[in-house]
VEXDRENRO-115996 format. One line per field, with one value per residue (C-alpha): residue number from 1; residue in three letters; x, y, z negated. Coordinates in steps of 0.2 Angstrom, whole numbers. Each point is the difference from the previous one (the first is absolute). Layout:
REM VEXDRENRO-115996
nr <- c(NUM,...)
rest <- c(ALA,...)
x <- c(X,...)
y <- c(Y,...)
z <- c(Z,...)
//
This chain:
REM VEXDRENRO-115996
nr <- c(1,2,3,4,5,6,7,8,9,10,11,12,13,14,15,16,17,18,19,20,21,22,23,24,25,26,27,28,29,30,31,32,33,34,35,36,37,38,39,40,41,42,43,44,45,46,47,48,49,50,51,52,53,54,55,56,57,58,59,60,61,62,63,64,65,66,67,68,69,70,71,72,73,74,75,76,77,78,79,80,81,82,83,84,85,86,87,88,89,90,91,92,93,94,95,96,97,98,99,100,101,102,103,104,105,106,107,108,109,110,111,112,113,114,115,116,117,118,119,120,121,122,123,124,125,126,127,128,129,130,131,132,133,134,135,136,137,138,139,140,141,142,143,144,145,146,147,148,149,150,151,152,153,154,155,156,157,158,159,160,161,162,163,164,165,166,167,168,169,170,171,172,173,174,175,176,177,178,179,180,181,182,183,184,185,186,187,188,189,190,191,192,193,194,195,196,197,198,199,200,201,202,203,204,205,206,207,208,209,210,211,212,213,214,215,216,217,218,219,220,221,222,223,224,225,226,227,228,229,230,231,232,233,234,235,236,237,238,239,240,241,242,243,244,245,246,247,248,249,250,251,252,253,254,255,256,257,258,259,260,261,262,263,264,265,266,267,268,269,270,271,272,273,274,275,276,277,278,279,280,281,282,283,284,285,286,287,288,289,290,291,292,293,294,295,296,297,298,299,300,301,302,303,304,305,306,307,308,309,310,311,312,313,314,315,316,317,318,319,320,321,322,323,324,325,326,327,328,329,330,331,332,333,334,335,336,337,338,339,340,341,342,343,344,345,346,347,348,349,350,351,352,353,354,355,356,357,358,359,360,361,362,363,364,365,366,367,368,369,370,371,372,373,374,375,376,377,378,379,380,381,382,383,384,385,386,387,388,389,390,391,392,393,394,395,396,397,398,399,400,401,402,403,404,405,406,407,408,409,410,411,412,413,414,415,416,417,418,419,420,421,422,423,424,425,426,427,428,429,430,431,432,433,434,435,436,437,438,439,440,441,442,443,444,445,446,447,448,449,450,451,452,453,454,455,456,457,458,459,460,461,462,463,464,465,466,467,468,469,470,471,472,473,474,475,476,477,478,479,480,481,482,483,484,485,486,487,488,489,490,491,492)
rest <- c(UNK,UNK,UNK,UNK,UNK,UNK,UNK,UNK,UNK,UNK,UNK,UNK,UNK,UNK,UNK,UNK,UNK,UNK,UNK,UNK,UNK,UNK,UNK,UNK,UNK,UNK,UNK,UNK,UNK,UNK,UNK,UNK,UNK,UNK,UNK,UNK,UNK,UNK,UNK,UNK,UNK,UNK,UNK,UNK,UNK,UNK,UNK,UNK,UNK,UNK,UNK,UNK,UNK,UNK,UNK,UNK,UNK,UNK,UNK,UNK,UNK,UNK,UNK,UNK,UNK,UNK,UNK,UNK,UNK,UNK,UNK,UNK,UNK,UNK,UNK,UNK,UNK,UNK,UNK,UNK,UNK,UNK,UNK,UNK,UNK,UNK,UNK,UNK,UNK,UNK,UNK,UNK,UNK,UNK,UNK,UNK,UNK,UNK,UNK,UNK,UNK,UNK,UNK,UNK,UNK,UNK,UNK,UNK,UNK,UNK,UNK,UNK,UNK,UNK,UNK,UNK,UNK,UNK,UNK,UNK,UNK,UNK,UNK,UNK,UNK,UNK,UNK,UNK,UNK,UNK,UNK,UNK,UNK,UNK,UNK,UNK,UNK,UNK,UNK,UNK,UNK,UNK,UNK,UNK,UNK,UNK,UNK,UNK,UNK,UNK,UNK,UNK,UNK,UNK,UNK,UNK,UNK,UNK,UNK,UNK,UNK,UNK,UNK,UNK,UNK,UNK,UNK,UNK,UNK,UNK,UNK,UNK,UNK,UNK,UNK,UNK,UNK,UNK,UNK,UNK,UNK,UNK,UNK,UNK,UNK,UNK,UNK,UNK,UNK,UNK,UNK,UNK,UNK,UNK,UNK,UNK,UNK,UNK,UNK,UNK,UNK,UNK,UNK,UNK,UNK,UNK,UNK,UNK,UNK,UNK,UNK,UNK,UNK,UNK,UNK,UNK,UNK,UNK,UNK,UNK,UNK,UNK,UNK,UNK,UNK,UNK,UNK,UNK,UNK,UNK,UNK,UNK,UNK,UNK,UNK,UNK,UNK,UNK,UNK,UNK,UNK,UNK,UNK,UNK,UNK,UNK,UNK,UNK,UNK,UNK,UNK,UNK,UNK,UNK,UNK,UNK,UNK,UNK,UNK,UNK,UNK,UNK,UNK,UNK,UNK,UNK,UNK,UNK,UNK,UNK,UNK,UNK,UNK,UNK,UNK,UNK,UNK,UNK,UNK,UNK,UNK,UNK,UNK,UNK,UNK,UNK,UNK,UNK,UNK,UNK,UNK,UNK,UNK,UNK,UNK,UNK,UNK,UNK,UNK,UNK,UNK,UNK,UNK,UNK,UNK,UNK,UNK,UNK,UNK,UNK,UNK,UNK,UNK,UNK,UNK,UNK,UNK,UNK,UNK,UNK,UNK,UNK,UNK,UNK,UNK,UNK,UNK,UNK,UNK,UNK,UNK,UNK,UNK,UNK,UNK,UNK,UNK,UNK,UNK,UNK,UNK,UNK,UNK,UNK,UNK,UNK,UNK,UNK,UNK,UNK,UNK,UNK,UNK,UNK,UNK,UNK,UNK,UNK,UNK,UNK,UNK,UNK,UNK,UNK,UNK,UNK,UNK,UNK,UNK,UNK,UNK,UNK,UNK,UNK,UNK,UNK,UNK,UNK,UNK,UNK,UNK,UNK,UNK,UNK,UNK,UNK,UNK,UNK,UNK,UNK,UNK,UNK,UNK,UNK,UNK,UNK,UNK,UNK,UNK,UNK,UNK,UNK,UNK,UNK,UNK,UNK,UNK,UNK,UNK,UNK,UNK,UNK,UNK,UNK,UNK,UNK,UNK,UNK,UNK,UNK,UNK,UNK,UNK,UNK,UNK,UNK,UNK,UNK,UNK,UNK,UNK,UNK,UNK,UNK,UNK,UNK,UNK,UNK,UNK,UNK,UNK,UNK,UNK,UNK,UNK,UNK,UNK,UNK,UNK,UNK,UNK,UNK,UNK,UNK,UNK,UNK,UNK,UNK,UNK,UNK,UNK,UNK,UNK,UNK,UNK,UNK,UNK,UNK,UNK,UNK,UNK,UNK,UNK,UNK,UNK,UNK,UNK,UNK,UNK,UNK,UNK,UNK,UNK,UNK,UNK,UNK,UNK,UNK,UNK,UNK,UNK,UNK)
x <- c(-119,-3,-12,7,-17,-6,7,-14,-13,6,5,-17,-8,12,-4,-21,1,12,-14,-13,10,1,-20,-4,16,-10,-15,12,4,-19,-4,12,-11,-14,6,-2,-19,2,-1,16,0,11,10,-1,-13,-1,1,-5,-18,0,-6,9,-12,7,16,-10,2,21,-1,-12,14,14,-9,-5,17,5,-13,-8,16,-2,-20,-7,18,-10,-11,13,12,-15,-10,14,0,-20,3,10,-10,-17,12,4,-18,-7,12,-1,-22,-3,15,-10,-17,5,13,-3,6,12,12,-2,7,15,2,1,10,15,-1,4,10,10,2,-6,7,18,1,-6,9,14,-2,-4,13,12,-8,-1,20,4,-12,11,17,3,13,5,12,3,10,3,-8,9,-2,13,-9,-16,3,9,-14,-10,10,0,-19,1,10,-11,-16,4,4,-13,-13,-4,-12,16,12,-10,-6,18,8,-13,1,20,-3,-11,13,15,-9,-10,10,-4,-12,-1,-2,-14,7,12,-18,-6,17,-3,-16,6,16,-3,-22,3,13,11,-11,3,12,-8,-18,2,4,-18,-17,-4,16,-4,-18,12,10,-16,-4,15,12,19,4,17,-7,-4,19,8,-15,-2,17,6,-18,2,17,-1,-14,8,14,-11,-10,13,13,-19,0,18,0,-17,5,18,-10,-9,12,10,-10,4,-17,-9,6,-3,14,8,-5,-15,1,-17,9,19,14,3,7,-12,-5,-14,-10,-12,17,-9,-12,13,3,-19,-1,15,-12,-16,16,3,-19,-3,13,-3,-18,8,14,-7,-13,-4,-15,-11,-18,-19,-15,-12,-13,11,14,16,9,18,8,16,-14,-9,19,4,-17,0,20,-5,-14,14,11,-14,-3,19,2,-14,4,17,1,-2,-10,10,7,-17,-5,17,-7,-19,-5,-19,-9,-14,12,-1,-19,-1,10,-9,-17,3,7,-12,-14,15,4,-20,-5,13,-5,-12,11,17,-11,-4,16,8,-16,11,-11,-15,-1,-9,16,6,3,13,8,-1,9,14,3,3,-10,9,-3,16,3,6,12,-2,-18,1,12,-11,-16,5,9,-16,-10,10,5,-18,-8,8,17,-1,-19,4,17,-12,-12,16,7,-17,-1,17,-4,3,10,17,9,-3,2,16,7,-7,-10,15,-1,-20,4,13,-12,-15,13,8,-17,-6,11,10,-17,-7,8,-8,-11,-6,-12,10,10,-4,15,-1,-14,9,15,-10,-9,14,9,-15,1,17,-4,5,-11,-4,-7,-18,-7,4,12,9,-7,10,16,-3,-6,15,14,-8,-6,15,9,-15,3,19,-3,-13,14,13,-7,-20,-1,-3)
y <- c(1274,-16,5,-6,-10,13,-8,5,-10,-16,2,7,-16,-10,11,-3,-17,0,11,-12,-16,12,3,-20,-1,12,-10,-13,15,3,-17,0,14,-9,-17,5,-1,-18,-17,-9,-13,-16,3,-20,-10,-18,-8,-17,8,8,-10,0,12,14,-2,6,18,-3,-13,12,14,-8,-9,18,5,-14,3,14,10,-14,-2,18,10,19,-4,-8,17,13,-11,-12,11,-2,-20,-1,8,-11,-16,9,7,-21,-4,13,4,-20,-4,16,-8,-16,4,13,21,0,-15,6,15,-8,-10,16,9,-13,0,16,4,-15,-5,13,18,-8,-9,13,13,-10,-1,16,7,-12,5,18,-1,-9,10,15,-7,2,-9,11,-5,-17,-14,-14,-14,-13,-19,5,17,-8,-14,12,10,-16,-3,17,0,-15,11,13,-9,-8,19,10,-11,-9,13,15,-9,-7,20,5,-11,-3,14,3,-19,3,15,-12,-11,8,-3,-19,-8,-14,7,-9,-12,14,7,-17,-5,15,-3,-16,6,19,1,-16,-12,14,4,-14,6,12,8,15,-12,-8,5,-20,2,15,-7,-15,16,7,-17,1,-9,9,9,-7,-16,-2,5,-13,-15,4,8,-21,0,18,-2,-18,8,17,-10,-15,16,12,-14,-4,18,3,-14,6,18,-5,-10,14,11,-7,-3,15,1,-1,15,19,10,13,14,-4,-3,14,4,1,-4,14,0,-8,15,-1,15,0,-6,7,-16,-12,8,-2,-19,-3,9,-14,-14,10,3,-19,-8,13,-8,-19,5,14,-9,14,-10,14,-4,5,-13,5,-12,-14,6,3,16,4,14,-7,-4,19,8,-10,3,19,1,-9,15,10,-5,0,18,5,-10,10,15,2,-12,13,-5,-5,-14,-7,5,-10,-14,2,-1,-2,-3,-13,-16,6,3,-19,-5,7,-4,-19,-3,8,-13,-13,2,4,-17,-14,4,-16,-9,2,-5,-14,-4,2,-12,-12,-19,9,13,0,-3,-17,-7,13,-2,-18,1,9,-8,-20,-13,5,18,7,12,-6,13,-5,2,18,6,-7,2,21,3,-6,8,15,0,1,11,12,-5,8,-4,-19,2,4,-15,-12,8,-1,-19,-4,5,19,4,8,-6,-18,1,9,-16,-16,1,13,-11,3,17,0,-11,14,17,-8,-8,20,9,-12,-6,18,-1,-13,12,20,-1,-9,17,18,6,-14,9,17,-7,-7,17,11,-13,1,19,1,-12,-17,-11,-10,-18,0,-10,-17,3,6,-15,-11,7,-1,-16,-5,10,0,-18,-8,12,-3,-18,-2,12,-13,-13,10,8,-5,-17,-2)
z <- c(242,-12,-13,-17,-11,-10,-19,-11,14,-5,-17,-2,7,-10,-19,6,1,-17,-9,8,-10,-14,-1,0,-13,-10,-3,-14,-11,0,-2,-15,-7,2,-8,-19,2,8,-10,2,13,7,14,3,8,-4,18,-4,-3,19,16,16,6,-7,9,16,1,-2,15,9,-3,4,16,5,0,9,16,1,6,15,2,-4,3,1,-13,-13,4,-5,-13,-7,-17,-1,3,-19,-9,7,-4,-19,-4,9,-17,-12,-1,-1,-13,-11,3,-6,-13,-6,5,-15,8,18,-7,-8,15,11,-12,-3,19,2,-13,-2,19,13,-7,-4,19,11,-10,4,17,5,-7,9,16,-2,-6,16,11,-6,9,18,9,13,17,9,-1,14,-2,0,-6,-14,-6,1,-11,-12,0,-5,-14,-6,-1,-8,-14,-1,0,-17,-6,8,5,16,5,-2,10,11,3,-1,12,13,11,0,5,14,6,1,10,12,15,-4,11,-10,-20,-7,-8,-10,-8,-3,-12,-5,-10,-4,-9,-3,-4,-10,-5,-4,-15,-9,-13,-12,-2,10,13,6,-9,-6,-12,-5,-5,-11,-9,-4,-7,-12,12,-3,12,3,0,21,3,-13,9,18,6,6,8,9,5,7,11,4,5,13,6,5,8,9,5,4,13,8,2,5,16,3,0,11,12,11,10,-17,-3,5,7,-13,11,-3,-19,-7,-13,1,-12,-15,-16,-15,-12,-14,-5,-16,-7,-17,1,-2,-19,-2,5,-16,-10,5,-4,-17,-4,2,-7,-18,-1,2,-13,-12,-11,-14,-5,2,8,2,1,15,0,-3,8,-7,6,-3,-1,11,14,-3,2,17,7,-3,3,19,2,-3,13,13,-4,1,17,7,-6,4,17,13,14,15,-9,-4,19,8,-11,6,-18,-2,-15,9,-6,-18,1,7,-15,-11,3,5,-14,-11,6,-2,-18,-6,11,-7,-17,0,9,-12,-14,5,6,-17,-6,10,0,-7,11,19,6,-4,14,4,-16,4,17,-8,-14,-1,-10,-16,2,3,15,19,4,19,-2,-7,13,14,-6,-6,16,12,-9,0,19,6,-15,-11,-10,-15,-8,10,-14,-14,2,1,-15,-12,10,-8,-16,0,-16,7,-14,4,17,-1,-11,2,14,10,15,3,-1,11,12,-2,4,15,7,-1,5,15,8,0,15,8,11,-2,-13,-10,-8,4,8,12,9,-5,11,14,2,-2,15,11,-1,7,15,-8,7,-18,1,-4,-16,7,8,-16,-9,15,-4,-20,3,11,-12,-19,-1,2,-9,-15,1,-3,-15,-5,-2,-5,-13,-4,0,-19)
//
């Protein structure tokens, strides 16, 4: 007799780890209580007065994300929570020694407030949304279905995040192609087009452009300067694939007879259909704060709060409740949902944005900062930004640590006032967003869900290349790819 999961079980897990996010939440209305009593204090630092040595703790962070997952695996799984806050409290109890409690307080405030509680708002709510839609049945994996499914990820990444239709797509995927004996490279595209490139177009798409709208970048602005860029590569990297799969495909001992396909071909369905209306509703609740500017705000210690920001943050709590509470739990089980990504997420990136506090000030300090030589290398003698530069020096960066504080830092570098570089300096900007977000693919660390993807293969027996041998295929696919877009498109 199958035994159905018990419903209340998982959305009892789901509304405990919801109350937990709602108990941390709680600690800003308190501290808004408590912010009367407090002398008013300056959410900036001026950079130029920093030394390089407090951009330790952000390099130690980002270089512990970067190894530790490879050199201390079991300790970095059960401590890797414990490892950000060391780097954030190696910041945070020096910085209130030597200036004062008042501006680490402002520091760690506009942090928060302005950078931290928007992102990870965002992204959990994308990923419990897409979490609640399971594609049910089995298509046949053919050279033709595979690359539309590609393309269609590409489409949905820019809408729901790469992390959401990577999680969306994956596994349906893996079903219509696991009578393949050769599928790896399907998975490896995969990440290239679906975990990354495909969420170039909007802020949804890829957390380093989400970081720029949070910086006053429009929101429409990455469709209208980086659809050529995205298309020009969609197009490269799914002709590169369609001819790969095709000679796989047709290469009859490469592949499995259909009697012995696991799963066999059935009609597509999709259940948690609910979630899709909850997904428009993140799109609405985004696009209200870019466009709705009632000119309503708080000071917190420096930091500006407005009311459009406050109504998108609580109205993305709100969908997170509804998607758990009315997602029964079958769906969520056919999806293997598990809340351990999410609590990566949001502990790294804690340590992430309470670390690069020094180092974005003294970015913005530009030749009078610790950082000149940086500035330097990206700018020519005259000062004026080397679009080339940018893309390369944000997308190595971004392809070996994390892409969205390696976007911040370029961003500050090139001057980081959004009006600016939305006008004059566009073409930087352009260089910056497509340096994150394309060369996030250049291994597994580069963006989350490219590790999501490779565990999620490996657990359904696709035998997944390990770090360098990712790295050869990026190496041997992306590189050339990055250098025609060089040419056509950042050589001024």
């Amino acid at each position: 007799m199958h035994r159905r999961t018990p419903r209340t079980s998982c959305i009892s897990r789901a509304a405990h780890c919801l109350r937990m996010t709602r108990i941390r939440a709680s600690v800003l209305p308190a501290l808004l209580l408590f912010l009367p009593s407090l002398p008013a204090f300056a959410a900036d630092i001026d950079g130029a007065s920093l030394g390089s040595a407090w951009a330790l703790p952000f390099a130690g962070m980002l270089l512990s994300i970067a190894l530790l997952p490879m050199l201390a695996r079991a300790f970095w799984h059960h401590h890797y929570g414990k490892v950000a806050l060391g780097w954030a409290a190696l910041f945070l109890l020096p910085f209130a020694t030597v200036h004062g409690p008042g501006a680490a307080l402002a520091g760690l405030v506009h942090a928060l407030v302005a950078e931290y509680i928007p992102f990870i708002t965002l992204i959990a709510a994308l990923f419990v949304t897409a979490g609640g839609i399971c594609v049910r049945g089995n298509l046949h994996g053919t050279p033709a279905l595979n690359t539309g499914i590609l393309a269609l990820g590409m489409v949905l990444a820019s809408l729901m995040g790469t992390t959401g239709a990577a999680m969306l797509l994956v596994r349906p995927l893996i079903r219509a192609n696991d009578n393949r004996r050769h599928a790896v490279h399907i998975f490896v595209f995969f990440i290239f087009l679906v975990a990354n490139i495909g969420g170039s177009l909007t802020p949804l798409g890829d957390p380093p452009l989400f970081l720029g709208f949070l910086q006053g970048v429009e929101f429409s602005w990455t469709l209208k300067a980086l659809w050529r860029e995205t298309l020009f590569s969609a197009v490269l990297l799914l002709a590169a694939f369609y001819a790969l799969d095709s000679y796989y495909f047709h290469q009859r001992e490469e592949e499995r007879p259909l009697y012995m396909d696991p799963s066999p071909d059935a009609p597509v369905w999709f259940e948690g259909k609910f979630n899709f209306v909850l997904i428009a509703a993140v799109i609405g609740l985004v696009l209200l704060s870019g466009v709705w500017k009632p000119g309503v705000s708080w000071d917190l210690l420096g930091t500006p709060v407005a009311l459009q920001d406050l109504v998108r943050d609580l109205g993305l709590l709100a969908v997170i409740g509804l998607s758990l509470r009315f997602t029964i739990a079958e769906v969520r089980a056919g999806n293997e949902f598990d809340w351990e990504p999410m609590r990566e997420v949001a502990k790294l990136f804690i340590g992430i944005f309470l670390t690069i506090i020094p180092v974005i000030a003294m970015l913005r300090a530009g030749a009078d900062g610790a950082f000149a030589a940086v500035a330097h290398m990206v700018n020519d003698a005259a000062g004026r930004p080397v679009d080339a530069m940018y893309f390369w020096a944000t997308g190595l960066l971004s392809a070996f640590l994390d892409n969205a504080p390696t976007y911040l830092v370029f961003f500050n570098m090139a001057g980081g006032g959004a009006q600016r570089l939305m006008g004059e300096a566009a073409g930087t900007l352009a260089a910056i967003s497509c340096g994150a977000v394309f060369m996030g693919a250049m291994s597994y660390i580069g963006n989350a869900p490219n590790l999501m993807v490779k565990a999620i293969a490996e657990h359904r027996g696709v035998r997944m290349p390990g770090f360098f041998g990712y790295l050869g295929w990026s190496c041997c696919i992306l590189l050339p790819l990055f250098l025609i877009l060089t040419l056509v498109f950042f050589r001024g």
